[in-house]
VOGU-3710 file (C-alpha; in Angstrom, 3 decimals, decimal comma):
1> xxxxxxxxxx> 137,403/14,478/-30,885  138,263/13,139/-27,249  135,662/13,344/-24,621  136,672/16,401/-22,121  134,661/18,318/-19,604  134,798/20,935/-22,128  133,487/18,539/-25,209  131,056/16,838/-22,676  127,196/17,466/-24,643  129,448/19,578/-26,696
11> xxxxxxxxxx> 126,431/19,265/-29,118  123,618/20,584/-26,326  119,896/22,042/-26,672  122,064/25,934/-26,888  124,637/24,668/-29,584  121,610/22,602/-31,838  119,530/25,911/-31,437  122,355/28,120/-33,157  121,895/25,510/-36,118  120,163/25,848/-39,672
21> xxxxxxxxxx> 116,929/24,063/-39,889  118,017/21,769/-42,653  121,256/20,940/-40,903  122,297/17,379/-40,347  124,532/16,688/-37,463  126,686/13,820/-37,610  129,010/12,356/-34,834  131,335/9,470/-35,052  133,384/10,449/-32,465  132,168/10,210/-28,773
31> xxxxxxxxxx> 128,762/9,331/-27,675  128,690/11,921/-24,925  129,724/14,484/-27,288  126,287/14,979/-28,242  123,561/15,364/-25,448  120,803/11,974/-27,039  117,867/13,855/-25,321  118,602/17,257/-26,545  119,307/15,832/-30,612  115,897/14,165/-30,308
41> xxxxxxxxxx> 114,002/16,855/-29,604  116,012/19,165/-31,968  114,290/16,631/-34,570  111,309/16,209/-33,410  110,653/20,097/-33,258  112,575/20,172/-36,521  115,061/22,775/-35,238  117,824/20,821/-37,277  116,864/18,450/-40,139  118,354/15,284/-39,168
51> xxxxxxxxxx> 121,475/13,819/-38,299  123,576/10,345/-38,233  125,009/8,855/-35,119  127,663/6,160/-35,570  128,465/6,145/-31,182  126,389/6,874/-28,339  127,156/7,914/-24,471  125,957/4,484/-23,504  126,538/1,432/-26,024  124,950/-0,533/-26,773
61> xxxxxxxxxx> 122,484/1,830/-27,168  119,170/0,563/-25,475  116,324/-0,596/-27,029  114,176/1,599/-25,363  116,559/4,752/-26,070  114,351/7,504/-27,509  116,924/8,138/-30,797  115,336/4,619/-31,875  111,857/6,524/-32,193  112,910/8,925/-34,464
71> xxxxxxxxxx> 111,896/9,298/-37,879  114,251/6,812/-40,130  113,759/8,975/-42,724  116,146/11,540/-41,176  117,953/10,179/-38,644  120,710/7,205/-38,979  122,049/5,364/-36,197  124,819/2,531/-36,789  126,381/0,669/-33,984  130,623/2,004/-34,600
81> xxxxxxxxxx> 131,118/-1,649/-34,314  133,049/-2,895/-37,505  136,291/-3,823/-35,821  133,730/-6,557/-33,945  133,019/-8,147/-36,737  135,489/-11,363/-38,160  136,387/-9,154/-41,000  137,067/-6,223/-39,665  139,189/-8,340/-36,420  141,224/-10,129/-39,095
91> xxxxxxxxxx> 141,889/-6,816/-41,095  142,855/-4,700/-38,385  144,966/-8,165/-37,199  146,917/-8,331/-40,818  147,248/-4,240/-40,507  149,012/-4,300/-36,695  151,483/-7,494/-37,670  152,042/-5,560/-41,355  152,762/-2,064/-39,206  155,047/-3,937/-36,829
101> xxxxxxxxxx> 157,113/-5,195/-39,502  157,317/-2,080/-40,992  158,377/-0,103/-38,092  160,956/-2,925/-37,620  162,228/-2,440/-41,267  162,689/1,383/-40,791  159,490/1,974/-43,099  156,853/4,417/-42,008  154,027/1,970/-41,234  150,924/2,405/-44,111
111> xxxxxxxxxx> 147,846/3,422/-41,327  150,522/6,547/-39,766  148,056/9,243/-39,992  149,727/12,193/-38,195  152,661/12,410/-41,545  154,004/15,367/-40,078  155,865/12,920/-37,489  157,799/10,981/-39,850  160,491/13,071/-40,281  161,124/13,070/-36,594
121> xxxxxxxx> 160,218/9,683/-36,147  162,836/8,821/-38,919  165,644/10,637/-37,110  165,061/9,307/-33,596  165,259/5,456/-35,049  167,674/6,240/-37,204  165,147/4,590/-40,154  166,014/5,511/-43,498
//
């Protein structure tokens, strides 16, 4: 989900209220997608169960930040850093040079994602 105006605290003290009190609300797309201060205390006064964060508005999230307090038991925060790590660089390296030479060959490129495109991505290169 891209951050917009309109997806801005998407997930807000209204939107959390409107939730189940077991739900567990998980975001790994955009920090600001989900308003910190308004999840907390949706756990805290266990108006939703739990949840797992894998971003946050502000990264790296502070050490001070109030999600840190929360019960660990019910709420998971990871840093949405794996393309940091050697690994993941020299994976996502090997994947690019692997996709270029692909796209070079007239092969559809392994990590494509939107499929629907190849056919029109086929015709306009003239890849087989």
């Amino acid at each position: 989900m891209v951050l917009t105006p309109e997806t801005y605290h998407l997930m807000n003290a209204a939107t959390l209220a409107k939730m189940k009190p077991s739900a567990v609300l998980i975001n790994t797309a955009r920090g600001a997608n989900v308003d910190a201060e308004a999840f907390a205390d949706a756990v805290e006064r266990d108006v939703i169960w739990g949840g797992a964060l894998d971003t946050f508005e502000d990264e790296p999230l502070a050490l001070n930040s109030r999600l840190r307090g929360l019960d660990r038991e019910r709420v998971i925060l990871t840093p949405h850093r794996i393309g940091v790590s050697r690994q993941g660089w020299a994976g996502n390296q090997r994947l690019l040079v692997q996709s270029v030479f692909d796209a070079m060959a007239g092969k559809v490129p392994e990590p494509v994602t939107n499929r629907e495109a190849i056919p029109r991505w086929l015709e306009r290169f003239g890849a087989k």
